[in-house]
C-alpha positions in Angstrom: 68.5 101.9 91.5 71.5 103.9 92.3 74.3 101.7 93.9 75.7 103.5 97.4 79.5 102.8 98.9 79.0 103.6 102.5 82.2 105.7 104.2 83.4 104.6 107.5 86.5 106.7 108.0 87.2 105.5 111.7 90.3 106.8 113.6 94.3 107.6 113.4 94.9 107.9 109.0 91.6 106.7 108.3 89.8 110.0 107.5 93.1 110.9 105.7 93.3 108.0 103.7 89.3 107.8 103.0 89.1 111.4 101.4 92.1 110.5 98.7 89.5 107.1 98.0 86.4 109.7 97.8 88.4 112.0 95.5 89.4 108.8 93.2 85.5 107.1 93.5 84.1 110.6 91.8 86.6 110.4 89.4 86.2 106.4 87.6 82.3 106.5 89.5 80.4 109.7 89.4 77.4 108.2 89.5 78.1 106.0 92.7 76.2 107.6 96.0 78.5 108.2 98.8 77.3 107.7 102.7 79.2 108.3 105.9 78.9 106.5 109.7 80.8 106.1 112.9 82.5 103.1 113.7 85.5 102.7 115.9 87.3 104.8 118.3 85.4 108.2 116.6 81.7 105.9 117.5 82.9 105.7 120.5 83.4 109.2 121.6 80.4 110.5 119.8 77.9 108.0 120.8 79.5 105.9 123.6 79.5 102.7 121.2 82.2 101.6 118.8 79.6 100.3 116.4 75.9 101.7 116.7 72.9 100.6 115.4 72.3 103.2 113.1 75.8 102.1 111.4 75.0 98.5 110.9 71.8 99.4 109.2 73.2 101.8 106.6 76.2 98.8 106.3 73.1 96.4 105.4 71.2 99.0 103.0 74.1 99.7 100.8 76.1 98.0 98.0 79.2 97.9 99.9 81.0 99.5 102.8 84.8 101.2 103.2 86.6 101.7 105.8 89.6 103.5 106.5 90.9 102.3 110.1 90.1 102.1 114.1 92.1 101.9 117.1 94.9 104.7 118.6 96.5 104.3 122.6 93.9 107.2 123.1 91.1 104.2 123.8 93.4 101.9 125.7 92.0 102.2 128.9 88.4 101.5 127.7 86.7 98.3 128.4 87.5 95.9 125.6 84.0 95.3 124.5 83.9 99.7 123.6 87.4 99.5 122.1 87.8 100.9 118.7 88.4 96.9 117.5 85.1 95.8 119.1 83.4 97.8 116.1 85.4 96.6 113.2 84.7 92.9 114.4 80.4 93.8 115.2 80.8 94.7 111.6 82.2 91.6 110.2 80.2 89.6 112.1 76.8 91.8 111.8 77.2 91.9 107.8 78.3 87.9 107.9 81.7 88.8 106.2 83.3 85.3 106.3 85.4 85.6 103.5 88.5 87.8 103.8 90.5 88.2 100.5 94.0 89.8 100.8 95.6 90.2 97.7 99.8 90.4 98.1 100.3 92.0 94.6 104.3 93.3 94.1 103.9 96.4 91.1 106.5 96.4 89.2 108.0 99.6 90.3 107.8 98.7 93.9 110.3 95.2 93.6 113.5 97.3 94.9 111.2 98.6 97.4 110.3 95.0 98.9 112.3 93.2 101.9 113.4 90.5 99.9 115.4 90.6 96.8 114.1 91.7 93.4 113.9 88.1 92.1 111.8 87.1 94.8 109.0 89.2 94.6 108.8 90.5 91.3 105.6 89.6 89.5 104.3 88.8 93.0 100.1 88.0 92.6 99.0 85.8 95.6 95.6 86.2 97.3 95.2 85.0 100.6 91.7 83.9 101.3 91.0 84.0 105.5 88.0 83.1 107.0 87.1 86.1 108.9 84.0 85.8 111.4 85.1 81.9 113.4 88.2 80.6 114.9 90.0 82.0 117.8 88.9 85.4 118.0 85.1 84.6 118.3 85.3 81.1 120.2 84.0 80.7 123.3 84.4 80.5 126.4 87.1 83.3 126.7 88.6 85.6 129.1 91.2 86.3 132.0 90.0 84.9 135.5 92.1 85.2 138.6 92.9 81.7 140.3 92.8 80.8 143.9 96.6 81.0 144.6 95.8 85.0 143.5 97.7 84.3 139.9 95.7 84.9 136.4 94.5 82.5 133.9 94.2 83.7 130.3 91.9 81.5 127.5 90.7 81.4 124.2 88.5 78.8 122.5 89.4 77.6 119.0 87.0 76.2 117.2 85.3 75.7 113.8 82.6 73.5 112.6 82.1 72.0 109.2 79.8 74.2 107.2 82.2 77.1 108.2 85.0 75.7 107.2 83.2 74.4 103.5 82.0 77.5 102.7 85.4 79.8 102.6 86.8 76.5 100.8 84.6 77.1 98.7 85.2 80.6 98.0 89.1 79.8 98.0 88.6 77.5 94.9 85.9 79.9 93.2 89.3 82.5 92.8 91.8 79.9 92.0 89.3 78.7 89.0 89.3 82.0 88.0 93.2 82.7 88.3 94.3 79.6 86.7 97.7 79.2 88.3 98.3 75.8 88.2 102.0 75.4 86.7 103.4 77.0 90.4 104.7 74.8 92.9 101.9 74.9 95.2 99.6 76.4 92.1 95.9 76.3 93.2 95.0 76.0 96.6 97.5 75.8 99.7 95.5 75.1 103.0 97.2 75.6 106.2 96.6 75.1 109.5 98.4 73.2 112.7 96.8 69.5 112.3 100.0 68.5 114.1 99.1 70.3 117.5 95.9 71.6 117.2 92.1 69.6 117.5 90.5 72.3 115.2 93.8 72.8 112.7 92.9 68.5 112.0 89.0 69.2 111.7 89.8 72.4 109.3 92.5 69.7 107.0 90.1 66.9 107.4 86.8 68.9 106.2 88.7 70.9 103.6 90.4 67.2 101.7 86.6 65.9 102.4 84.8 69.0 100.5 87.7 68.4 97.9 87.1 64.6 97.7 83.4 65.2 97.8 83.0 68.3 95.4 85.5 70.4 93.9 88.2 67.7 92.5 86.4 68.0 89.3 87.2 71.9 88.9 90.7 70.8 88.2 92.0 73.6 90.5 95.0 71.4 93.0 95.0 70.9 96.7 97.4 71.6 98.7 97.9 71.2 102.7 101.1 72.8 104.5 101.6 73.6 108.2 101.4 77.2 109.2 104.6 77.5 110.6 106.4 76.0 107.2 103.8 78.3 104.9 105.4 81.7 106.9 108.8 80.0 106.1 107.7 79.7 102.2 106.4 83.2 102.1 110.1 84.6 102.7 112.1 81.3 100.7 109.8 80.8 97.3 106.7 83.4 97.5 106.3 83.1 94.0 105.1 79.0 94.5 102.1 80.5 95.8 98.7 81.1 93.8 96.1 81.3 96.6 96.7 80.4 100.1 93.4 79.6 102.3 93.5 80.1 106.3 91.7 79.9 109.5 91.2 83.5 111.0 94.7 83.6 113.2 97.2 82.5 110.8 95.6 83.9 107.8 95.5 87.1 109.8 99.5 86.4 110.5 100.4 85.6 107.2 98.9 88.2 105.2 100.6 90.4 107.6 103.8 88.7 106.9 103.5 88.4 103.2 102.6 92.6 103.3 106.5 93.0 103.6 106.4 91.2 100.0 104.9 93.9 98.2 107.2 96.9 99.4 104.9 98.0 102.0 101.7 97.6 104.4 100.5 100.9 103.0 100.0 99.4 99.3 97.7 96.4 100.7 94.3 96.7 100.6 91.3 93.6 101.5 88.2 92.5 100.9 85.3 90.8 103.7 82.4 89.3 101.5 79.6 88.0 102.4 77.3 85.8 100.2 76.2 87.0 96.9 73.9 89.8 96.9 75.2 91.1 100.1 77.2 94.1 100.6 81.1 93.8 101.3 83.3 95.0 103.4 86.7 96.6 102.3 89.6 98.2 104.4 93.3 98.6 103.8 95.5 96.6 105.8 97.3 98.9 107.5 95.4 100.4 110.7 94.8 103.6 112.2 99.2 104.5 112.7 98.4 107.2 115.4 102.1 108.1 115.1 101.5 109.8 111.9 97.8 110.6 111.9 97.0 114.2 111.1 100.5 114.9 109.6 99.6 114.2 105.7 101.9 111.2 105.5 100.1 108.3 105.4 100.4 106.7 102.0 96.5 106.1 100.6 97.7 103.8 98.1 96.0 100.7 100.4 92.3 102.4 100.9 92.5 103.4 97.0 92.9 99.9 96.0 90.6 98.6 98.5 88.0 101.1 96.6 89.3 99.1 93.5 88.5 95.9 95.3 84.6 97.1 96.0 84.1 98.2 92.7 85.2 94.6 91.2 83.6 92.2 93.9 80.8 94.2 95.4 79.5 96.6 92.9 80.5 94.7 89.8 82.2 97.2 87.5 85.5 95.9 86.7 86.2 98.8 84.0 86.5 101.0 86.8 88.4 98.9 89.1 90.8 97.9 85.8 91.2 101.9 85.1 92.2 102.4 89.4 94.6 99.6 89.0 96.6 100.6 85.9 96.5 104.7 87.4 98.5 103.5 90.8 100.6 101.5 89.1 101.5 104.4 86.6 101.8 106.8 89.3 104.5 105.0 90.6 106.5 104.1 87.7 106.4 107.7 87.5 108.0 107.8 90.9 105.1 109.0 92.8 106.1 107.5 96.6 105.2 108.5 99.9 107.4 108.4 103.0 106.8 104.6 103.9 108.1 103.9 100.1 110.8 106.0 100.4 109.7 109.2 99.0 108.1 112.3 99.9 104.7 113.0 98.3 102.0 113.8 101.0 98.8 112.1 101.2 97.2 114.2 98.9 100.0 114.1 97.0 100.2 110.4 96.2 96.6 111.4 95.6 96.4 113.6 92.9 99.6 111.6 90.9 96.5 108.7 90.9 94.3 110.9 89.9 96.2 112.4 87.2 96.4 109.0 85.9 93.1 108.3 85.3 
């Protein structure tokens, strides 16, 4: 059967940075079938729902699912529960996503580009692996309630249990194997968390040394455990000591964000959700909806181009074609292809068709 890559273009850049991906997926995948939905702030003016029904169930029935971004100031004032961010999380949690892979990869062309120096980032490769669909954001109870002396309370409820924290171990030492980056300094896997302050930063250290301990010391792949605070610190000192860093959903949320900056910009970073195997994924680029620029043809697509590259290698397994998208980006900007955010002045479709003429 014919595989299918359902398009969720969303808000802001999305549908700007999704038609550069579509133009790219006909090029290295003509045979892939291409769907559309709603989700986000465009769900929710069309159907009064940021995430419908009739968009989960084409999510479920295809291969995989891209999406370019949701949210804008144009939904502020709706109830949190229709905001544009309400569907992008349904999704995550209606597809199972747990396992969120955000690859931090400096191209060579970019190192100049990067807010460190050149020596620091070039030959960057670090994939962050972030549990996606527990911790903070999903615990409960949570809310803002208004105390009897007439101030406000806010509260969130962090918590994980054990088989959520084993399986995206799990997955974090399946890609380390893989990688084989032992020789750096914290080669391997780097956990972090806040054991020091926080109940369910101990749990995640304890359960992730006991999986280790229990099953996965024999893989030969290392373990090793850092505070949060001190692995945002190593991100900007020695980013290079990293191989793959595995996180609870707020800090690995924070520090792929931080280590973005690594790679020259957010607008080069694309990710991965993933589900078990057999079930479709969820790709996105990093960088949101930017209403500031949406509509004016400058957002760079580099991000949603190479989270198309990311389907086609861990969803729809055909790694020729994500190899081919890989190797055209990076071409395209030794060439100099750049748009505004990197310094230069192609338009979206611009930095799209010096891809495309790469491949």
């Amino acid at each position: 059967m014919a595989q299918t890559l359902l398009l969720l273009p969303g808000d802001g850049i999305g549908p700007e940075v999704i038609e550069q991906t579509v133009r790219v997926a006909e090029k290295v995948a003509p045979d892939l079938g291409l769907d559309y939905g709603l989700i986000g702030g465009a769900s929710y003016d069309e159907l009064g729902t940021p995430l419908s029904e009739d968009t989960i169930a084409k999510a479920k029935a295809s291969d995989a699912v891209l999406m370019g971004a949701v949210g804008g100031s144009k939904w502020d004032g709706v109830e949190r529960h229709n905001r544009p961010e309400a569907g992008l999380l349904g999704m995550r949690v209606a597809l199972d996503t747990y396992a969120n892979l955000r690859p931090a990869l400096c191209f060579d062309a970019l190192a100049d580009a990067s807010a460190l120096k050149r020596h620091l980032v070039e030959g960057l490769d670090i994939m962050i692996v972030r549990e996606l669909v527990g911790g903070v954001y999903f615990g409960q109870p949570k809310g803002i309630e208004t105390l009897e002396d007439g101030t406000r309370r806010g509260f969130d409820n962090a918590e994980y249990t054990t088989p959520e924290i084993h399986r995206i171990t799990r997955v974090a030492f399946d890609i380390a194997k893989g990688r084989g980056n032992y020789d750096r300094k914290w080669g391997g896997v780097c956990s972090v968390e806040k054991s020091n302050v926080m109940d369910s930063g101990l749990l995640w250290k304890q359960e992730v040394q006991a999986l280790y301990d229990a099953e996965l010391k024999d893989m030969g792949v290392p373990l090793h455990h850092m505070l949060a605070d001190a692995c945002a610190m190593q991100l900007v000192r020695e980013p290079k000591g990293f191989d793959v860093i595995l996180a609870d959903n707020l800090f690995g949320d924070i520090l792929s964000d931080e280590a973005s900056m690594l790679t020259g910009s957010i607008g080069m970073l694309p990710s991965a959700s993933l589900s078990d195997p057999g079930k479709p994924g969820f790709f996105e680029p990093v960088h949101g909806s930017a209403p500031d620029i949406a509509g004016q043809g400058k957002a760079n697509p580099c991000a949603a181009i190479l989270s198309l590259e990311m389907a086609l290698r861990w969803s729809l397994d055909r790694p020729d074609a994500a190899d081919a998208i890989t190797r055209a980006v990076g071409a395209a900007l030794e060439k100099g292809a750049r748009t505004g955010d990197l310094g230069g002045e192609l338009s979206t479709s611009g930095m799209g068709d010096a891809i495309l003429a790469e491949l």
